[in-house]
N, C-alpha and C positions, 0 to 999 in steps of 0.2 A: 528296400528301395527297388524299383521295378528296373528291370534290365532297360538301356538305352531305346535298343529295337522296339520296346514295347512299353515304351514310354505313353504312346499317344493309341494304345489299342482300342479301336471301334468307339474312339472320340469323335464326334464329326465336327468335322472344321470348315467354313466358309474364309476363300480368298478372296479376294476383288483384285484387278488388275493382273491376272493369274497367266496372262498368256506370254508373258515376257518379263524377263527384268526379273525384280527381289520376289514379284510374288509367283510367278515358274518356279522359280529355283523353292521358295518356301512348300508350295504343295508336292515337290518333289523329296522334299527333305521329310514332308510329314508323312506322306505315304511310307516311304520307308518305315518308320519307326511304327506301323499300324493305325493312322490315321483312317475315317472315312471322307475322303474330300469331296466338297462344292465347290470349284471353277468357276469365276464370274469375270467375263472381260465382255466389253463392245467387240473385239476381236475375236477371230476365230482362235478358239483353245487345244493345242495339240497338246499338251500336258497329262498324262492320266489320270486320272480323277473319277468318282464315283457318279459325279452327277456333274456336269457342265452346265454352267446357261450366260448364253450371251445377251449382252443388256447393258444398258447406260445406266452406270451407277446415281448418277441427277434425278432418275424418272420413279419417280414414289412408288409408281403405280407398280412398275416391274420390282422394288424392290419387296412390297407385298403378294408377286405372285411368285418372288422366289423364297420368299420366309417359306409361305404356305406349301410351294412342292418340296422342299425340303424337307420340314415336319412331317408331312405326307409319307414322303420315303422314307427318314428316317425313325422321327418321331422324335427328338431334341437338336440342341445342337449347342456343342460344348467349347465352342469357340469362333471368333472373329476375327479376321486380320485383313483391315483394308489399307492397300497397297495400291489399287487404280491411283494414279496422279498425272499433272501434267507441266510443263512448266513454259512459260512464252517470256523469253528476255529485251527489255527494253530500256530504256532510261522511262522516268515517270511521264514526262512531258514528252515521250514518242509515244511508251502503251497506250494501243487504242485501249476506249473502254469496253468493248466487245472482249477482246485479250484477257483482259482485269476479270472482268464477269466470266469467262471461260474459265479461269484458274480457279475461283471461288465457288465455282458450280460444282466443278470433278471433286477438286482438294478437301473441300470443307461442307458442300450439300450433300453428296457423295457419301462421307464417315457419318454425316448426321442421321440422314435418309436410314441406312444401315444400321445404325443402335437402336433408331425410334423403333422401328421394324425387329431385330432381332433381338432385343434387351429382355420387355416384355416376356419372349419364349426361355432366357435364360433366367429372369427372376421366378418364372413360375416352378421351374423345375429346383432353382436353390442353388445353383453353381453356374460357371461359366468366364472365359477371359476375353479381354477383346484388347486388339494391339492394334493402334493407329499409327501407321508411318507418316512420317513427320520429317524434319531436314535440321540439319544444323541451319541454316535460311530462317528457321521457328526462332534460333535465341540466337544467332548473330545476323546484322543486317549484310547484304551482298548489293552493291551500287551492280545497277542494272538488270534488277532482279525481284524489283519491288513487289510485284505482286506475286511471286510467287512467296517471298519473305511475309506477306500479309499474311496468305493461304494457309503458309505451315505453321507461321505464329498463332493462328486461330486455331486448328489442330490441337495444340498444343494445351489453350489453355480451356477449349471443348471437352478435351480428354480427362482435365483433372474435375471440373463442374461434374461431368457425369460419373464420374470415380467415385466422388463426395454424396452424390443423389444415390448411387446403389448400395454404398456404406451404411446412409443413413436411415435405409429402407431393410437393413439386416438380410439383403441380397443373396450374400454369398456369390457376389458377380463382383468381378475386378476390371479395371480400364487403365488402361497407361498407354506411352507414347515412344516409341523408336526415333532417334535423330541421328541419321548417319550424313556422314560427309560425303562429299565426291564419293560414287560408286563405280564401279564397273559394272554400268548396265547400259541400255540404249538410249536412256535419257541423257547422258551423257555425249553420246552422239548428238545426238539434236542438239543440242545444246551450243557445240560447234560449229553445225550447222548451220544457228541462226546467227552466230555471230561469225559465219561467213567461209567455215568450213577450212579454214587455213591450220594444218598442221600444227604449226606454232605457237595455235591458241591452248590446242590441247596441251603440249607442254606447259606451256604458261600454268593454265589451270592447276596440271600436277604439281608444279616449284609452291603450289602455293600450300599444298600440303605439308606441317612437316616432315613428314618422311620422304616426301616428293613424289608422291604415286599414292591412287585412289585406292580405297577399301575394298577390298576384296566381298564380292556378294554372300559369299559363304559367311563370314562377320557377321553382318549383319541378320541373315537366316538363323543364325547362333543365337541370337540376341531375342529372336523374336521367340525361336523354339524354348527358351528360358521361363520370359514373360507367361509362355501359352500355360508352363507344366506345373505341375505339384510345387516343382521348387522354387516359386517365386510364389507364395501362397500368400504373403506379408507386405507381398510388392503391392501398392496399389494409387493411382494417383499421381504419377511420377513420370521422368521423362528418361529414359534410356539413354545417353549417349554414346554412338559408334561412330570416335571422329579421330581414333590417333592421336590426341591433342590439339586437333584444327581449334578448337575453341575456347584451349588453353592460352592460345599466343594476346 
């Protein structure tokens, strides 16, 4: 078994949502271990990385001219992890439908856009994994949260469809889904934010964990860096849960 450090040597990996939140912290964790990273946020990306490109994960067209500089540079590409999301809280009968359609756009056109585009370059080559972040939201419902609960639940069961099509295509390319609970990221702010920014919410939100405090990002990084490796070679099809037991109660 290959030393940790070099677990992911001269792998190239594409992130989406890279500039913040799980997926910074996930090109950070791969680099370490000898990853090649591709960076992809709408935002600007201070994260190190081999290749950066900023781009609306929505827009088809960018996501075919970042397949293409990729392969270009690199010449495969031996991994996926989209992590771009967004989330807009409401009751159903307040979400505008702009709202609704912005969450389904990022969440769910976004990992699609991305497989159609990078699948193809991993089935040719004969290996490959690809990890969609997903939410405990995907298998438990959250009053006020509805369309984000759509968003991830579509994830969720996009993930296992295209797991079952690369299966049965003798691929050698794997798909699965990350669901973590409340994180410590800045989605997490916002979140607050829209529901008014009051201290007490955040509490509130934590009691509702059982442990009473949000998962730590590094968990979930963990969880993804599994999925990516060797050792989850059997894994395929399935949904990861990082929730503490949020989904046990």
């Amino acid at each position: 078994m290959a030393e940790p450090a070099t677990r992911f040597k001269d792998r190239v990996i594409l992130v989406t949502g890279a500039a913040s939140g799980i997926g910074a912290a996930t090109v950070a964790a791969l680099r370490e271990e000898g990853a090649k990273l591709v960076a992809l946020d709408r935002m600007p990306i201070s994260t190190p990385a081999e290749l950066c490109i900023q781009m609306d994960v929505a827009d088809e067209e960018e996501w075919i001219a970042a397949a293409g500089q990729t392969v270009a540079q690199f010449g495969r590409i031996d991994g996926l992890v989209n992590c771009a999301g967004i989330i807009r809280m409401g009751a159903i009968t307040d979400l505008s439908a702009e709202d609704f359609r912005l969450s389904m756009r990022v969440n769910v056109e976004g990992p699609f856009l991305a497989m159609k585009h990078i699948l193809p370059i991993m089935y040719r080559q004969g290996s490959g994994s690809v990890v969609n972040i997903s939410s405990t939201a995907g298998i438990a419902g959250a009053a006020g949260a509805g369309g984000y609960c759509a968003s991830k639940g579509a994830i969720r069961m996009l993930s296992k469809a295209v797991a079952l099509e690369a299966i049965a295509g003798k691929t050698g390319v794997r798909v699965n889904s990350v669901h973590p609970a409340m994180t410590e990221t800045p989605m997490v702010k916002d979140i607050v934010s829209q529901l008014g920014g009051d201290e007490d919410i955040e509490a509130q939100m934590r009691a509702l964990q059982p442990s009473g405090n949000f998962i730590p990002v590094s968990a979930v990084v963990d969880s993804i860096l599994f999925l990516l490796s060797d050792a989850s070679q059997f894994v395929n099809g399935t949904e990861l849960i990082v929730d503490n037991g949020f989904t046990a109660q």
